[in-house]
N, C-alpha and C positions, 0 to 999 in steps of 0.2 A: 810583147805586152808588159810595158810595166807593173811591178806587185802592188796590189791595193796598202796603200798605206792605212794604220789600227790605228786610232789616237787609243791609249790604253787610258789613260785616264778618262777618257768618255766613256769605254766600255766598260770600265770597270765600275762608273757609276750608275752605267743600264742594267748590271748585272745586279748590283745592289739593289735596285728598286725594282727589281724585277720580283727579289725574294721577298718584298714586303707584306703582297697579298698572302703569299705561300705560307708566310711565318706564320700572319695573321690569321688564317685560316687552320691550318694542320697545326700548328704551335711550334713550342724548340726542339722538342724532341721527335715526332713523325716527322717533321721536313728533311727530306734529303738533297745531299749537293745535286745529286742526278735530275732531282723533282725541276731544279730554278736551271739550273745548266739546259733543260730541256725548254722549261716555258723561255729561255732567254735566246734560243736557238743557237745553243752550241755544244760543243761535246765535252762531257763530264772531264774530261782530262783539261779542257781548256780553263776550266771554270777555277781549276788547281794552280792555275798561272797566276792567278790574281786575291783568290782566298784562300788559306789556307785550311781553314777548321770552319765549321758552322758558327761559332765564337766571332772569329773575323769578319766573316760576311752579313752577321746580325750588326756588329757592331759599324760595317761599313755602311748598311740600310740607314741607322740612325744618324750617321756622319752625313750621308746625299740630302736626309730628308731634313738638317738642322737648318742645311749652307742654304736650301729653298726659303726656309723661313728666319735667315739671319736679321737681313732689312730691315723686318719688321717690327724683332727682339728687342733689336741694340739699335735705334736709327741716328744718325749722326745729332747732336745738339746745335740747334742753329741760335746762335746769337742774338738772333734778332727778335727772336720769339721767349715768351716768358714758359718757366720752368711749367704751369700747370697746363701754357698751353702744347709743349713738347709731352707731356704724362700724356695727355688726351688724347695726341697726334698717334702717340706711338700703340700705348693700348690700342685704338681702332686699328692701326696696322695689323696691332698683335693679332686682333678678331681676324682679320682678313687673312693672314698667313693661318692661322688654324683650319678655315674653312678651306684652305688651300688643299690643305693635308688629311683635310678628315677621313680619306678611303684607306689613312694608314694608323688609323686610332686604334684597332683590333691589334694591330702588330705594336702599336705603345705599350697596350696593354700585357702582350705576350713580352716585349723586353725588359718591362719591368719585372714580373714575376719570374723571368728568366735571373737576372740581376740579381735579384733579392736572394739567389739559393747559392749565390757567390759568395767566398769568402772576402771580398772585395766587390766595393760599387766601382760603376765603371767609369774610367777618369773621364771619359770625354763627356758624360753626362755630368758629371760635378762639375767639371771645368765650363760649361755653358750656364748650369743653374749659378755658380760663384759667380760667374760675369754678370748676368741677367740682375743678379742681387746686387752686385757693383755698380752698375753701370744707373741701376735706379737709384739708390743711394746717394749717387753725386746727384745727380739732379736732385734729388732731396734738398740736399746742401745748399745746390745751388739756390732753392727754389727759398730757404731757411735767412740766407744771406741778404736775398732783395727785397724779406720782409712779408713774400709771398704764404710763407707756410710757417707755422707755428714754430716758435725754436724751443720747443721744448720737446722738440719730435725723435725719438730714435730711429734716425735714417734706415740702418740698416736691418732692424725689426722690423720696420714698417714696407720696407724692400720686400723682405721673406714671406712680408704677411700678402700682399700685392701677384707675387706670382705664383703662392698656393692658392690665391684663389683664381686666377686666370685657369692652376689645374683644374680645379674645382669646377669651372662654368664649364668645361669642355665634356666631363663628364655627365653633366644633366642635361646639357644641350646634344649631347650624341644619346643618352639613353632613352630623352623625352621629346625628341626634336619638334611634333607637332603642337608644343601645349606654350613656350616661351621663346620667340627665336635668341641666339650667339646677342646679335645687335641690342636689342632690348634688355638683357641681361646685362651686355655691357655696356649701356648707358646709363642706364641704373647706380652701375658699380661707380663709373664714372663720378655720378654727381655727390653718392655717399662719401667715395673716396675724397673728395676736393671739398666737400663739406669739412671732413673733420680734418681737414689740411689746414686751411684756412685758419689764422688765428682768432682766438677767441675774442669778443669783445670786452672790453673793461667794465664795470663796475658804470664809469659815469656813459659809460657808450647804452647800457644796455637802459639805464634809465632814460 
């Protein structure tokens, strides 16, 4: 009988997201490699082939749980669509790849605080939020060039300011979920955002 072939990179992303409830729950420091080696059904020595330190394997959880909500993040620019309506397109992705992930919000929360007691942030979290900031920014530009958006706009403040507040909605909408839904919140944000996008009218427009 032939030996079961491992894709290790599949396993190694089931192991990861296996620890996510575990983090989230017990935090960084209670969780043990033994705890997720078990709920992953394999043996703690196995789990050593793949993660090194509890370090590694939190940092592997947020790596699974990005590549899930990449699409959404960063969606390709289509040409043929204007810059405010690729902003709209994508934030509503954005919503939907959150609600994807909301069962690992407790564990955002745990690797943040985790993070923070570091002598260093962790690259692969700046290197997503610097893309996320970039990748809105050009479209800024873009949106700046075709007359769409106001050229008096600081692309990339306005970037920054855009997906602090996407953090921002996910925290009121995970701690009040019954009182505003994710969608409504970001419709809202939607039509403010594109309001003050929007260039302003002149002097004889507004008479």
């Amino acid at each position: 009988m032939a030996p079961k072939i491992v894709d290790r990179e599949e396993r190694q992303r089931a192991i990861a997201l296996t620890s996510v409830e575990i983090f989230g729950e017990k935090g960084f420091e209670r969780t043990r490699m033994a705890d997720v080696a078990k709920a992953a059904g394999i043996g703690k020595g196995t789990i050593y082939e793949y993660f090194k330190t509890k370090d590694d394997l939190m940092e592997g959880a947020v790596m699974a749980l990005f590549a899930d909500m990449a699409d959404g993040l960063m969606p390709d620019m289509d040409a043929d669509k204007s810059a405010a309506e690729i902003l709209v397109a994508m934030l509503e992705m954005t919503f939907e790849s959150i609600k994807a992930v909301a069962f690992a919000y407790r564990f955002f929360l745990e690797y943040m605080i985790h993070n923070s007691r570091q002598s260093d942030a962790s690259p692969f979290l700046a290197e997503i939020l610097n893309g996320y900031r970039q990748w809105l920014s050009t479209l800024l530009q873009r949106g700046i060039e075709a007359g769409e958006f106001r050229a008096d706009l600081d692309t990339y403040a306005t970037a920054a300011a855009i997906a602090a507040w996407v953090d921002g909605a996910v925290f009121h909408w995970f701690t009040l979920p019954d009182t505003v839904s994710l969608e409504t919140m970001g419709q809202m944000f939607i039509e403010t955002t594109l309001n003050g996008l929007r260039p302003r009218p002149t002097d004889d427009e507004e008479a």
